[in-house]
C-alpha positions as CSV (number, residue, x, y, z in Angstrom):
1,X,108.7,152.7,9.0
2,X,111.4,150.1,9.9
3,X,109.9,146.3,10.4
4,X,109.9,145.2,13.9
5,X,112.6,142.5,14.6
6,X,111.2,139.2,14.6
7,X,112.3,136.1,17.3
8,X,114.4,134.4,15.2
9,X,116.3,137.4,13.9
10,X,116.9,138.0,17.8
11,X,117.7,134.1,18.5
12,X,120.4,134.4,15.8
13,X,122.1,137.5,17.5
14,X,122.3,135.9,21.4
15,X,126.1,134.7,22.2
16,X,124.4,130.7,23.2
17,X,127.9,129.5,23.0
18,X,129.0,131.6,26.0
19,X,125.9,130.3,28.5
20,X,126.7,128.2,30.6
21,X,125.7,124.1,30.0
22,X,123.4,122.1,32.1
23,X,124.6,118.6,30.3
24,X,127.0,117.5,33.2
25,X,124.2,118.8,36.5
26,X,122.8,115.8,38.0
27,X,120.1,116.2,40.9
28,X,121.8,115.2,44.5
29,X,119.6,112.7,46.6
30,X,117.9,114.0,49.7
31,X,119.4,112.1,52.4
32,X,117.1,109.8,55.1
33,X,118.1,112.8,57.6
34,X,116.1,115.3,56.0
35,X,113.8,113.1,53.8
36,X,111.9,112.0,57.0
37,X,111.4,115.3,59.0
38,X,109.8,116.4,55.7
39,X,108.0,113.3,55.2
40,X,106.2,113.8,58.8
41,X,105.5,117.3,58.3
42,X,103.6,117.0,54.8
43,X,101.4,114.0,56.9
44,X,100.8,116.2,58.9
45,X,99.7,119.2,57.3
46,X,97.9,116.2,55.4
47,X,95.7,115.5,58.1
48,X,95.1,119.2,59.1
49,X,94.0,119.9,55.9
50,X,91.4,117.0,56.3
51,X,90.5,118.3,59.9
52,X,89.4,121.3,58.6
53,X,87.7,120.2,55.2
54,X,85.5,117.7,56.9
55,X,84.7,119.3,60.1
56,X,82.9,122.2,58.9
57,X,80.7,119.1,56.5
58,X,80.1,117.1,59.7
59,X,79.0,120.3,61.4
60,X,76.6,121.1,58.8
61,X,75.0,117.5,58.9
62,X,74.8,117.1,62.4
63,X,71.6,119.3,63.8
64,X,72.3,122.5,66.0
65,X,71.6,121.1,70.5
66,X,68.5,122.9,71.1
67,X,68.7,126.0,73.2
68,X,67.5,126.1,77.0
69,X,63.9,127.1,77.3
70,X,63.9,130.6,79.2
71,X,59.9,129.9,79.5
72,X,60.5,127.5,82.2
73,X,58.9,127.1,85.0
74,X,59.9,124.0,87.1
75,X,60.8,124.2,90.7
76,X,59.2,126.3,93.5
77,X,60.3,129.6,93.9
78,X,61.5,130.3,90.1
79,X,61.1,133.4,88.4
80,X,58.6,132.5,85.6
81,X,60.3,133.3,81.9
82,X,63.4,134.4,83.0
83,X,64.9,131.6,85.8
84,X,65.9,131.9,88.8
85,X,69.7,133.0,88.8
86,X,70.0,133.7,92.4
87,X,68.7,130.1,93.6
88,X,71.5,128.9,90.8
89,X,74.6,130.4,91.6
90,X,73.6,129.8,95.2
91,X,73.5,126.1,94.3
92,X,77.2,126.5,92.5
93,X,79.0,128.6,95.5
94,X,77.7,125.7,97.7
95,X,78.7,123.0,95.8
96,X,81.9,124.8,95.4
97,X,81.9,125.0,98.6
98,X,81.0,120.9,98.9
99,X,83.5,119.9,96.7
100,X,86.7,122.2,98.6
101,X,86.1,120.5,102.1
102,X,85.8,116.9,100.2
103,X,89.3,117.7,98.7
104,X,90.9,118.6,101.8
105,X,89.5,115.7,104.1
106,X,90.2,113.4,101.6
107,X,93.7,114.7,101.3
108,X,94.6,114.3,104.8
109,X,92.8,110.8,105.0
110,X,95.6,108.3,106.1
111,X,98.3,109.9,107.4
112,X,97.2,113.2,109.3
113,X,96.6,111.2,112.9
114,X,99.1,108.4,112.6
115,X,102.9,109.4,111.9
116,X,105.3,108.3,109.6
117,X,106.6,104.6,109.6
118,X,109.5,105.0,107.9
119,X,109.7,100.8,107.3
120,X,106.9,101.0,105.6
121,X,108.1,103.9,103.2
122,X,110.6,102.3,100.4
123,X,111.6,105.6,99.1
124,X,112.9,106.5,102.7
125,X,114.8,103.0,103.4
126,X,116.5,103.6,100.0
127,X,117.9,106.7,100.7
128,X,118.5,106.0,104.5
129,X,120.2,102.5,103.3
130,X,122.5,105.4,100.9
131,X,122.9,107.5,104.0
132,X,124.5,104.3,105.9
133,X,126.6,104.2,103.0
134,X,128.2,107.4,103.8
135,X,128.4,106.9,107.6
136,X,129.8,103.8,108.1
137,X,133.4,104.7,106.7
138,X,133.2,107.4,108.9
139,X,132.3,105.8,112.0
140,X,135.0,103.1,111.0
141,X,137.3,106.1,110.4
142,X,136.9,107.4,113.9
143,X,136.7,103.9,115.6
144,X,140.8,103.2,114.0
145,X,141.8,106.5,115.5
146,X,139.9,105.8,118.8
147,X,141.5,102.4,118.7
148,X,145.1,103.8,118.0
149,X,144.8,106.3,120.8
150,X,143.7,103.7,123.5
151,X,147.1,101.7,122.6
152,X,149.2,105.0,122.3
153,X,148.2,106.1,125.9
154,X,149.9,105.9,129.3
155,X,147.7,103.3,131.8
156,X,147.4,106.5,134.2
157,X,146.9,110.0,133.7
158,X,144.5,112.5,132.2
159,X,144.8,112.1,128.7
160,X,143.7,108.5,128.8
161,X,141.2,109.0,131.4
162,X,139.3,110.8,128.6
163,X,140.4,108.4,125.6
164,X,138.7,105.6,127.7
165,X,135.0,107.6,128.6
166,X,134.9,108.5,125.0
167,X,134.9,104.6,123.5
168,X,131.2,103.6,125.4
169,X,129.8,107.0,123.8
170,X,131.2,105.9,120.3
171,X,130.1,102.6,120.7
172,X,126.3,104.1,121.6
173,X,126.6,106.6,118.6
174,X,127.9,104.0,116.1
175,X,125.3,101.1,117.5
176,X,122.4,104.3,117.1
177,X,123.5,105.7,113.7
178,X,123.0,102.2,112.2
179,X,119.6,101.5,114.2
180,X,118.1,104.9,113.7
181,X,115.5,103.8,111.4
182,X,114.5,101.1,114.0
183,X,115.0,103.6,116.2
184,X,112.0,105.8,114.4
185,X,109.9,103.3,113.4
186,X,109.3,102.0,116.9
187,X,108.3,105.4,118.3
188,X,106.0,105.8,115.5
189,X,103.9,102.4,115.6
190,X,103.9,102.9,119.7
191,X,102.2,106.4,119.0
192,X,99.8,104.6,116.1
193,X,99.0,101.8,118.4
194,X,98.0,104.2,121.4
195,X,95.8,106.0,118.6
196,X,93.9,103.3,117.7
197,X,93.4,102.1,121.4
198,X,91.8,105.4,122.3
199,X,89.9,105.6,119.8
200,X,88.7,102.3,120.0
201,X,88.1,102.8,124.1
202,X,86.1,106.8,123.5
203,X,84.4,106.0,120.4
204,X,81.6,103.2,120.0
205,X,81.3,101.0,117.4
206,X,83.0,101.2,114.2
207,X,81.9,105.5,113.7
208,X,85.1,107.2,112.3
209,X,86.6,103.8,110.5
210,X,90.3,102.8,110.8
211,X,93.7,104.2,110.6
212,X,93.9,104.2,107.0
213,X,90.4,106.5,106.9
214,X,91.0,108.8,109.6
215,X,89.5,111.6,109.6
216,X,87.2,111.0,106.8
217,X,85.2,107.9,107.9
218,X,83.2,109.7,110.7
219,X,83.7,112.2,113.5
220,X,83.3,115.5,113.9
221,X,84.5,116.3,110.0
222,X,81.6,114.5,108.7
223,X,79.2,117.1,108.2
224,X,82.1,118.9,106.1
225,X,81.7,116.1,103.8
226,X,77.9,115.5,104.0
227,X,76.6,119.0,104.3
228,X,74.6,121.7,101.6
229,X,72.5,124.1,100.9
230,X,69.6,124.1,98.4
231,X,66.2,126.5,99.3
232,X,64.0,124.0,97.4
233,X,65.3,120.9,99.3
234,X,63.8,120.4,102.2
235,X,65.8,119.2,105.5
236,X,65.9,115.1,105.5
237,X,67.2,111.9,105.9
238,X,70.3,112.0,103.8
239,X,70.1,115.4,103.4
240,X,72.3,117.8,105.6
241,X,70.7,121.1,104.1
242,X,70.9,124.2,106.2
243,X,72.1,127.6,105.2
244,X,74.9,128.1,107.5
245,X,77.0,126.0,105.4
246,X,77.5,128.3,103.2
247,X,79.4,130.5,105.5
248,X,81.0,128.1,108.2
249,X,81.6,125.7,105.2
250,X,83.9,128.3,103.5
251,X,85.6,129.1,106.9
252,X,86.3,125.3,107.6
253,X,87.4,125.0,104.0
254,X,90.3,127.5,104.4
255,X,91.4,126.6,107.5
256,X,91.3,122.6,106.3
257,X,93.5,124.2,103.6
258,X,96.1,125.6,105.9
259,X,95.9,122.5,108.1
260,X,96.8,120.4,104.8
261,X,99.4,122.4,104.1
262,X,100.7,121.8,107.7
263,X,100.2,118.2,107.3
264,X,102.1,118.3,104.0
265,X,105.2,120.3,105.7
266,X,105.7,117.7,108.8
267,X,105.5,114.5,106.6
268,X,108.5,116.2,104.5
269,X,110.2,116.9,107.9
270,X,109.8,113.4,109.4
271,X,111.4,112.2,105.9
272,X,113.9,114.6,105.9
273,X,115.0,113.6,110.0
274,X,115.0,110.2,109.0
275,X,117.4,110.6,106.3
276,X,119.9,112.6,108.3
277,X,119.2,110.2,111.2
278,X,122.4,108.1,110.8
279,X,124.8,111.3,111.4
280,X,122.5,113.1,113.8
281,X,123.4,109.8,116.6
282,X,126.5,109.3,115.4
283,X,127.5,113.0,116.7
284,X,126.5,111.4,119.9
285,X,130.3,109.7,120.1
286,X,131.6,113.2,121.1
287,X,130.4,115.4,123.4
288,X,131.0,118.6,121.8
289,X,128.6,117.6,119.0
290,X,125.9,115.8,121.6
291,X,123.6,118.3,121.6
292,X,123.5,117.5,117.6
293,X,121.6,114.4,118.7
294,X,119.6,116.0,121.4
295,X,118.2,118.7,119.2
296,X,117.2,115.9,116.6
297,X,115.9,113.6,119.3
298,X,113.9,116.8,120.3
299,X,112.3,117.4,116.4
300,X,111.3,114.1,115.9
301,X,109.8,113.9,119.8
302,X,108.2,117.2,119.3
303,X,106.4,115.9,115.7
304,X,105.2,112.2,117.2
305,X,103.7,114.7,120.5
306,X,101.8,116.8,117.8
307,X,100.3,114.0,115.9
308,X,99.3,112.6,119.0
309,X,97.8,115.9,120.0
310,X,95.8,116.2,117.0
311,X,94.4,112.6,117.7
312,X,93.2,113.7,121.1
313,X,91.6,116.6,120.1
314,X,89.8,114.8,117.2
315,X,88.6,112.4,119.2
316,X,86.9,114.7,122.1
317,X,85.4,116.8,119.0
318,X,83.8,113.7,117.8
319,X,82.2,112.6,121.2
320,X,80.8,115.8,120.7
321,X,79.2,115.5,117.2
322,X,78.0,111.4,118.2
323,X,74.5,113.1,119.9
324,X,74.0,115.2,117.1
325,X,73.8,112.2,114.3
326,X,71.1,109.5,114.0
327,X,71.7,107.0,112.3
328,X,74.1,108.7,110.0
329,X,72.1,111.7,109.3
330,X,71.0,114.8,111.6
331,X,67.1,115.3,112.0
332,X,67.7,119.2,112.7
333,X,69.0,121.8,110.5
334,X,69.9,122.7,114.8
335,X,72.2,119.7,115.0
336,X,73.6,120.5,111.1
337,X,74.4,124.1,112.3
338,X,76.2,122.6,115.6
339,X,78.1,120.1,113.7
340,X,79.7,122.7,111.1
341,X,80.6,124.8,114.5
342,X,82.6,121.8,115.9
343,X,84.3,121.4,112.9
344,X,85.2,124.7,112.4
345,X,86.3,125.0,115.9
346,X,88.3,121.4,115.9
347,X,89.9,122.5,112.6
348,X,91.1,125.9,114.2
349,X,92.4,124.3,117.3
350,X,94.2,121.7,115.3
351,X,95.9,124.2,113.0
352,X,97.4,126.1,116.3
353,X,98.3,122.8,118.1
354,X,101.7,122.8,116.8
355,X,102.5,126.0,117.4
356,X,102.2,125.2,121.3
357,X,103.2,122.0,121.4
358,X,106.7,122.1,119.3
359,X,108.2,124.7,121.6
360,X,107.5,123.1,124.6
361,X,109.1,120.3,124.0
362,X,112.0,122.2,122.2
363,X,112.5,123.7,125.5
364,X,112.5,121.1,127.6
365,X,115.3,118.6,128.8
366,X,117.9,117.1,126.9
367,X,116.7,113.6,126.3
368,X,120.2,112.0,126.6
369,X,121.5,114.1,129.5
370,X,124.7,113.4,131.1
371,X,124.9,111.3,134.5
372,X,125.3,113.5,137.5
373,X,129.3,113.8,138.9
């Protein structure tokens, strides 16, 4: 039997002349480019790797948060050993419940009853300041051409019979398209200023707040942010427990949901009219495009006669509510159940207001109406 070949016998056969050599290979440098992203991602794998190694030893040291006792027996009315899951998930819906009306009050607080000043808005005067921008070569455009036709034109005859009645309209358009912001802003603090004055003159005292509160300082959508239910609470002072709340509070929670959503629609309508404000009256120069200007004099109109709407009827629903409260709380669960009715009721009305309101006013007169021949 042959002897098996040993290594060096095969080392002495290999061709090591013909491989190829690694004398002249040098190692290229990683570049910042690269050396960085990689850098990052090792630290971070870094701390992972410490995350999860230490956390499961901090776990282990710290002691386990005792579980609930399902022997106890506090409270009237509780199932011994077991609870009482019924009284508890009552507790939740209503507090649900609490917590819906609370977000839709306070998101109408401040500018549901008292209409857009559009001075007082800097994102508005910035972009109707860019809208002037855009308008002005235009009314200067059709003032030259106004200008050249006036000189042009025979002192007699038809064509500059109607050349001369158009320059008092163009003067009015221009003079408007520039003021229109003015124009708004007036309207609006004359409807805000009759607000306060009849709320001031109905509603005694200092009940529902100011301006800035309205409607969640008082009035008739105070027992939407006051109001609960708890069976093992008792009807007191500060406590405006009664069970109906958890029916009528849901109601007055959707429709204040729909009625924010309203709210949230006409304040981007009242921005959007004052933006397009400075071309809407400058139509007005022409009388084919007047009725451009009438139907936005009509929209903003029909918006300031809804907001002032809404402040009427808040105000009669809160005379209402005034002999149900004493002293800031009701003594009844009778004057609680009331109370959620006239909110409900006031919240309705309000959400259909607009609906009525806008098209009569739509359908009305022209506000700038030709003189009579």
């Amino acid at each position: 039997m042959a002897a098996s070949p040993s290594l060096q016998s095969i080392a002495a056969h290999l061709p090591l002349d013909r491989l190829p050599r690694l004398t002249g290979f040098k190692p290229r440098p990683v570049s910042r480019a690269v050396a960085v992203p990689l850098a990052v991602a090792l630290l971070g794998l870094a701390l992972w790797l410490a995350g999860h190694l230490i956390s499961p030893a901090t776990i282990a040291q710290t002691s386990a948060p005792q579980a609930p006792s399902l022997t106890s027996t506090n409270g009237q009315g509780d199932i011994p050993f077991i609870g009482d899951p019924i009284h508890d998930l009552t507790v939740w819906y209503s507090n649900m419940v609490h917590d819906a009306c609370n977000a839709d009050i306070g998101n109408l607080k401040g500018h549901f009853l008292t209409p857009l000043d559009p001075m007082t808005d800097s994102t508005v005067t910035d972009l109707y300041g860019r809208m002037l921008v855009l308008t002005i070569p235009l009314i200067t455009l059709g003032g030259l051409i106004l200008g050249y036709l006036i000189m042009v034109s025979r002192t007699s005859g038809e064509s500059t019979y109607t050349v001369r009645a158009v320059t008092p309209r163009f003067i009015v358009g221009a003079t408007l398209s520039v003021l229109g912001i003015f124009l708004v802003s007036v309207l609006a603090q004359f409807i805000a200023a009759t607000d306060l004055a009849m709320v001031q003159v109905s509603i005694p005292g200092n009940a529902v707040g100011g301006p800035d509160a309205w409607p969640a300082s008082g009035g008739v959508f105070q027992v939407l942010q006051n109001a609960g239910f708890d069976s093992h609470v008792n009807q007191g002072p500060g406590n405006w427990n009664t069970g109906a709340w958890l029916s009528a509070g849901l109601l007055a929670a959707v429709i204040l949901t729909f009625l924010q959503m309203l709210v949230g629609a006409f304040g981007a309508i009242e921005r959007l009219l004052v933006l397009v404000g400075p071309i809407a009256l400058a139509a007005y120069a022409l009388p084919a495009t007047e009725r451009f200007t009438n139907a936005w004099l009509k929209l903003v109109l029909a918006l300031l006669a809804v907001r002032f709407a809404w402040t009427i009827t808040w105000i009669l629903f809160s005379l209402q509510t005034l002999p149900h409260v004493q002293v800031g709380n009701p003594p009844t669960v009778g004057d609680t159940n009331a109370m959620l009715g006239l909110a409900a009721a006031c919240a309705l009305l309000m959400l259909l207001i607009p609906f009525g309101v806008i098209p009569i006013v739509l359908k009305g007169p022209d506000p700038l109406r030709p003189p009579p021949p």
